[in-house]
Structure formats: structure tokens, C-alpha cells
C-alpha positions in Angstrom: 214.3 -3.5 349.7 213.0 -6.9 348.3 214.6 -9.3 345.5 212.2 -10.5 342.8 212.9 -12.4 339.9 212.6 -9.9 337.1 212.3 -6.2 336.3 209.7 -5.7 333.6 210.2 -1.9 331.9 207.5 -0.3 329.4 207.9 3.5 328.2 203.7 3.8 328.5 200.8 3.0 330.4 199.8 1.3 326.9 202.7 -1.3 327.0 202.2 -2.1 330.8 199.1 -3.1 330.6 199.1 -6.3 329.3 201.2 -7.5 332.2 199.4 -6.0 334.8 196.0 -7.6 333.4 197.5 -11.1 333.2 198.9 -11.3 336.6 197.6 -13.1 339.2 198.2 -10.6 341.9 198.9 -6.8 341.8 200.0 -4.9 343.8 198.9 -0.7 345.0 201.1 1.6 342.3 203.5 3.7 344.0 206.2 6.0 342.2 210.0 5.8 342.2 211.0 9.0 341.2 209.5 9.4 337.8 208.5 5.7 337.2 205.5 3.9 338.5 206.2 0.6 339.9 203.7 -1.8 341.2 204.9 -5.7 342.6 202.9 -8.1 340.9 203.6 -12.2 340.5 202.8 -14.4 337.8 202.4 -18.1 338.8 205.7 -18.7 341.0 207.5 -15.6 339.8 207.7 -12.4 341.4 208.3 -9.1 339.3 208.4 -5.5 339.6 206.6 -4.0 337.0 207.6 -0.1 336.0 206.4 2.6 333.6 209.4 4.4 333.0 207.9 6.9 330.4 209.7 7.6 327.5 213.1 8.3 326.5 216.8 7.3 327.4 217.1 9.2 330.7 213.4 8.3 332.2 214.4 4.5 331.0 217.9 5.0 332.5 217.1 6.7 336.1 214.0 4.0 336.8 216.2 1.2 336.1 218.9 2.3 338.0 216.2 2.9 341.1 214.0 -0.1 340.4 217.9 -2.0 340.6 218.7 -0.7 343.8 215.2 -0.8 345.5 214.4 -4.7 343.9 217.9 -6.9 343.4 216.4 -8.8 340.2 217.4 -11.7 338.6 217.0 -10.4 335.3 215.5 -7.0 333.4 212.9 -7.5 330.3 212.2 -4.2 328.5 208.8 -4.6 326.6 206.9 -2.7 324.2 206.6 -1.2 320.9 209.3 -0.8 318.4 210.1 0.5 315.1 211.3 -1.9 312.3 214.0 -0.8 310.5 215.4 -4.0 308.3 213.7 -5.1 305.3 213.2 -8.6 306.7 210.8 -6.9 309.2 207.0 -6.8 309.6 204.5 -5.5 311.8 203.7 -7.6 314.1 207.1 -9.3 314.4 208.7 -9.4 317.9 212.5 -8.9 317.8 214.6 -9.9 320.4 217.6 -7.6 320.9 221.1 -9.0 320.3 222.9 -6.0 320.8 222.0 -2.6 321.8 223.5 0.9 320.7 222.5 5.1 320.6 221.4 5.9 317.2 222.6 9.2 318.3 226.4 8.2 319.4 229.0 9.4 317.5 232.5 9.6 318.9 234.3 8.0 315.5 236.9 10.9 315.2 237.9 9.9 319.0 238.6 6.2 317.8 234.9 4.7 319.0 232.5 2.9 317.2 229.2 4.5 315.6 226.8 4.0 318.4 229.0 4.1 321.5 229.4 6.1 324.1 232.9 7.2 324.7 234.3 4.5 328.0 231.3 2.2 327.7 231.2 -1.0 325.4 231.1 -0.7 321.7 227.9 -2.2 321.7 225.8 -3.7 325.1 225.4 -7.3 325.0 222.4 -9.2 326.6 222.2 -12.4 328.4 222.7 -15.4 326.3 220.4 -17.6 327.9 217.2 -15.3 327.9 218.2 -14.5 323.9 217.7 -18.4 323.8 214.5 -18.9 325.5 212.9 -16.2 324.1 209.7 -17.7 322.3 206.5 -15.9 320.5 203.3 -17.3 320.9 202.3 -19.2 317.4 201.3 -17.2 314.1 204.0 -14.5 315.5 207.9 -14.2 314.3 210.5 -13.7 316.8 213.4 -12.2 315.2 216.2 -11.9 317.0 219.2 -8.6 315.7 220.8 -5.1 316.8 218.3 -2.7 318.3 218.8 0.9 318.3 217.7 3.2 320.5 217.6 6.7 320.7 215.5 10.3 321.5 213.9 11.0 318.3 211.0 9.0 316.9 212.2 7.7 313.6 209.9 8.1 311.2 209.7 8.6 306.9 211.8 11.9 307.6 215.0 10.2 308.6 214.7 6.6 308.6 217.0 6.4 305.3 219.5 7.9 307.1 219.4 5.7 310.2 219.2 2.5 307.8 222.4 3.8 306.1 224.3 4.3 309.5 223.0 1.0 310.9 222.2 -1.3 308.0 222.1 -4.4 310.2 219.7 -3.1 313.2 216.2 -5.0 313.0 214.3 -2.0 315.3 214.8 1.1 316.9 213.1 2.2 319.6 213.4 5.6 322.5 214.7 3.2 325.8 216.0 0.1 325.2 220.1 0.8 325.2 219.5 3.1 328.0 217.8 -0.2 329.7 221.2 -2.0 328.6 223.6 0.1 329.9 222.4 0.4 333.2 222.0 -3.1 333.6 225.5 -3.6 332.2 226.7 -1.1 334.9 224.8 -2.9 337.7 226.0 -6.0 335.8 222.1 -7.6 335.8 221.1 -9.9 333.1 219.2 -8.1 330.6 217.0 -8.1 327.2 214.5 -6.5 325.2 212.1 -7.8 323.7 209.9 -5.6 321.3 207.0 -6.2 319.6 206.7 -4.1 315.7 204.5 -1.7 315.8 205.4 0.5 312.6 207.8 0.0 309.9 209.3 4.3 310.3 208.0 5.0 307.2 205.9 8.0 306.1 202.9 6.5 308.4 205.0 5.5 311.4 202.9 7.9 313.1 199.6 6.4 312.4 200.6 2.7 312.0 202.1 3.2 315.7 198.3 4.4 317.0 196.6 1.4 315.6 199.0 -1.2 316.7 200.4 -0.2 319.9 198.3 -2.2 321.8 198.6 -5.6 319.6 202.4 -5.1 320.0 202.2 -4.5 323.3 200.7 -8.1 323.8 202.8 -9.7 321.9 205.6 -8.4 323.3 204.1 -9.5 327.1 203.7 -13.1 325.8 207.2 -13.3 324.8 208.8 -11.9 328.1 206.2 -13.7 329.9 207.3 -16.9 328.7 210.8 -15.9 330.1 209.7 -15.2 333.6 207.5 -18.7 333.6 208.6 -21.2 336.5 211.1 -18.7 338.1 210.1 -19.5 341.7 212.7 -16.6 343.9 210.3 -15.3 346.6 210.6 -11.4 347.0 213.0 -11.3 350.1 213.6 -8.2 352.4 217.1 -7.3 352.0 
């Protein structure tokens, strides 16, 4: 077991790979469980980088394992996102400032829309890194709800996920599974998603043209959280 200063989760190969390329060393992949992890540092900063693949249980079970294996000082989940608000835009970054299932619905039970039965009404992320989160110039950082859940939202049902979450800025297939394991393991955590489509009737085809734009800018932003941390990986 080491300690590095940050977990970095994508859902795909696509969203890693800005990170990996921008690293200044690498290390061999290697799988935990269904993830791929490599070690990798940036400058001072040492971080575990995984591919989770997609959906709320892969995101779940490889941070739970990359927890365990790495004691981090923080989790980033990067990547793509859908916008949902009207204030959005591709290309926007959006900064998570709470996290809930789109697909959570215990209301006649007394919970909130969103939350799962025992757990929080909503999963909150750390303070600080909402704070320092920057984007690079020419690119919005919005900061809002995110939404996450196993269907990809698209012009089908996205008027009914605005109506039941009218304040969420994105939605995307990971990010509240991220949060409520780090919550569990009590690790500092945030997401910060780059717009890729707006879940409209060509989510599908706005998503395949920008994934790899919004995948970069989503690296520069939770690069910019990771800069000057300085914790040496450790054997534990």
C-alpha cells in the first residue's frame, strides 16, 4: 500500500488520457479488479490514476479499492458530462457542489429525491478544492448540483430529469457513486466535468465530437488542484 496525494477517476480510456500524456512520469498499468490504475506524478505530486469504466458500480468498487490500496489526500473525478441547466454550454467545466442519483427515489419513505435511503440527502464535496478549482482562460468554470446516474440522458428524457432536478448544472454515469464512497471512507472529494453535450436530441453525436476537448479541459482544471502538493507515495 502507498499514500499519494490524489486519486484521479475517468469512466474511459478517452478521459484518461490527457493526464497520463501530461505527466512527467508513468508508471506500468496494472488492474485492480475492474479498473486500470497506473502511479504517475506531476511536478511534486504523486497520483494514482484509474479508469474505472462506466457506470455507478464500476465508479463505486475502483474507488473503494484504489482507497484502500492508495490512502489519498483527496479524489478528482474527471471527464465528460452532460449539461442540463440553461446557463450551460459546451465546453463549460462544472465543478460539482453537490452530488445525487438521478435514479433515487425513496420520497414516500420520508427521503429526499436523489437519496439513498441511510445516506446523506445529498453528498457534499470539500470546500477548499470547490474553491481552488480554476479553468484555464477562454473556458467557464461553473460551479452547481451534478447528477449522476445509469442511463445516458439524452433528448428522450432530459425534460424529465430537468423537471425533477431543475437546479442540477450536469449529469453524468459516475460521479455520486465517486462521492459516496469517498464520503464513506470520509476522503476529500470533487468532480470536476468538462461539457461535452447539452442531452438534447444530438447528445449522442455532440458527445463523439467533443469528448476529447472535454476531456482536456477537464485535466487542466483538476490538474491545477493537484499543483504543488508535494506528499511522497509512502509504503504503508
Amino acid at each position: 500500500m502507498i499514500e499519494v496525494d490524489a486519486v484521479i477517476i475517468t469512466a474511459m480510456r478517452e478521459e484518461m488520457a490527457p493526464f497520463e500524456e501530461r505527466s512527467d512520469t508513468l508508471g506500468r498499468s496494472s488492474t485492480l479488479g475492474q479498473a486500470t490504475i497506473r502511479l504517475s506524478s506531476f511536478g511534486p505530486a504523486h497520483v494514482l490514476l484509474v479508469t474505472c469504466g462506466i457506470g455507478l458500480v464500476n465508479a463505486a468498487i475502483a474507488t473503494a479499492l484504489a482507497v484502500n490500496r492508495s490512502r489519498p489526500a483527496r479524489v478528482i473525478s474527471a471527464g465528460s458530462a452532460g449539461g442540463l441547466h440553461a446557463d450551460v454550454r459546451v465546453g463549460d467545466v462544472v465543478a460539482g457542489t453537490s452530488y445525487v442519483y438521478g435514479g433515487a427515489d425513496a420520497r414516500m419513505f420520508g427521503y429526499s429525491l436523489g437519496q439513498v435511503p441511510g445516506m446523506p440527502p445529498s453528498y457534499a464535496p470539500a470546500p477548499d478544492l470547490v474553491a481552488a478549482a480554476r479553468a484555464s482562460d477562454g473556458v467557464r468554470l461553473l460551479r452547481g448540483p451534478v447528477i449522476s446516474g445509469d442511463a445516458f440522458v439524452d433528448g428522450t428524457s432530459v425534460d424529465q430529469v430537468r423537471a425533477r432536478f431543475p437546479d442540477a448544472l450536469a449529469t453524468d454515469m459516475e460521479s455520486a457513486a465517486i462521492a459516496h464512497t469517498c464520503h464513506l471512507f470520509d476522503v476529500p472529494f470533487l468532480a470536476v466535468r468538462a461539457i461535452s453535450d447539452l442531452c438534447g436530441p444530438a447528445a449522442g453525436a455532440e458527445f463523439h465530437l467533443a469528448v476529447e476537448d472535454a476531456a482536456a479541459r477537464s485535466a487542466d482544471v483538476a490538474l491545477g488542484l493537484i499543483a504543488g502538493a508535494d506528499r511522497a507515495p509512502q509504503p504503508v
